[in-house]
N, C-alpha and C positions, 0 to 999 in steps of 0.2 A: 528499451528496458534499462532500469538503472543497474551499473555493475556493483560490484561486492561492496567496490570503495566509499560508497554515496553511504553504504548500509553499518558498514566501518564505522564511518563519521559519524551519523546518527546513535550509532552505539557507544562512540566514546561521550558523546556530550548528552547522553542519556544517564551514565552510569559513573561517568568520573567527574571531575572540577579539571578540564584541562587547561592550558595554557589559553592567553584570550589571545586570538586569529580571528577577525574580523573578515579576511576571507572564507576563512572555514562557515564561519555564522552566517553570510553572505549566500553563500551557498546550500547549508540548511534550511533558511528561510525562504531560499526558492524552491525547495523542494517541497516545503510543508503550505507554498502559498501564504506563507507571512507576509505582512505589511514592510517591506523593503527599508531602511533606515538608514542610519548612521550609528557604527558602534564606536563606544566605548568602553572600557576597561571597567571602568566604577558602576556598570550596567551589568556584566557579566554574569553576575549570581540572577537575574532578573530574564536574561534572556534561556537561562539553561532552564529554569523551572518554565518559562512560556514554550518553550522545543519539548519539553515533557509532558506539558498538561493537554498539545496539541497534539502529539504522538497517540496519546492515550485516546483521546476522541478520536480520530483518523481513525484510527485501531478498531474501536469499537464498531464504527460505524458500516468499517470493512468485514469485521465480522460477521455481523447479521445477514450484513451483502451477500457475502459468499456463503454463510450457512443456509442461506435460504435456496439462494441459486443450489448448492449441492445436493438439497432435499429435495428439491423438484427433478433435478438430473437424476440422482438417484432410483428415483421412481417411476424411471423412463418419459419421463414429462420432458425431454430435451427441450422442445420448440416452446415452453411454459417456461422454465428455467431461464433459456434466451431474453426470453419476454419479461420477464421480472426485472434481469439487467437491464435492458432496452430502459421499462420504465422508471427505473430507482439509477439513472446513469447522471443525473443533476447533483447524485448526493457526494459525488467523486469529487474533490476541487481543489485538489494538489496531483503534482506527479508522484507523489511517494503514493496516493490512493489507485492512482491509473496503474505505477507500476505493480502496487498489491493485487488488483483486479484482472491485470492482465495474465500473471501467474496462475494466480489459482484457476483462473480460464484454461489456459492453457495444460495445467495440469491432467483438467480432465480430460479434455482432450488425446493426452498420449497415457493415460494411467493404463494396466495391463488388460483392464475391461474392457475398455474400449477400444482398442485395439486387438481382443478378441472378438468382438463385435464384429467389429469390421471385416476381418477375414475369414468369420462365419459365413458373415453375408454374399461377401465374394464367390462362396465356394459355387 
């Protein structure tokens, strides 16, 4: 899982004009599966709108992911929900999309439902 800091960085160079760090962007674009490069400074406005417009797709794409997986969870269709992800797992193709995936996964997993569930079933 990526920590808080990964998500930090993403959020500064989403929402301010920071400082150009060629490390920092180095590291964005491995997160987002960027085409790895060489930065420079007279590039910068160019590279913050390409980490935005690819945020936003990732985003998206995550969304439906997980919305769909939750509606079938939802509905007690666990092993269908499973299956959905199984089939729709080529659409993930950065770690910022795994590490989305993996959250919301795991969310439901410990949410208070199911974990009611579970120690229903135990009794």
């Amino acid at each position: 899982m990526l920590d808080g800091s990964y998500y930090d960085l993403l959020a500064k160079y989403e929402s301010t004009q920071p400082e150009f760090d060629p490390n920092e962007l180095a590291t964005i674009f491995e997160m987002l599966n960027l085409e790895p490069r060489t930065f420079t400074e007279t590039e910068a406005h160019e590279y913050k709108v390409l980490i935005s417009r690819t945020l936003d797709a990732q985003r998206r794409v995550m969304t439906e992911l997980t919305r769909e997986y939750k509606n079938l969870d939802n509905q007690g269709l666990t092993i269908e929900a499973m299956h959905y992800v199984v089939q729709n797992i080529t659409k993930i193709t950065s770690p910022f999309m795994l590490d989305f995936l993996v959250g919301a996964l795991r969310h439901r997993v410990e949410s208070p439902l199911r974990y009611g569930r579970r120690r229903a079933s135990e009794s």
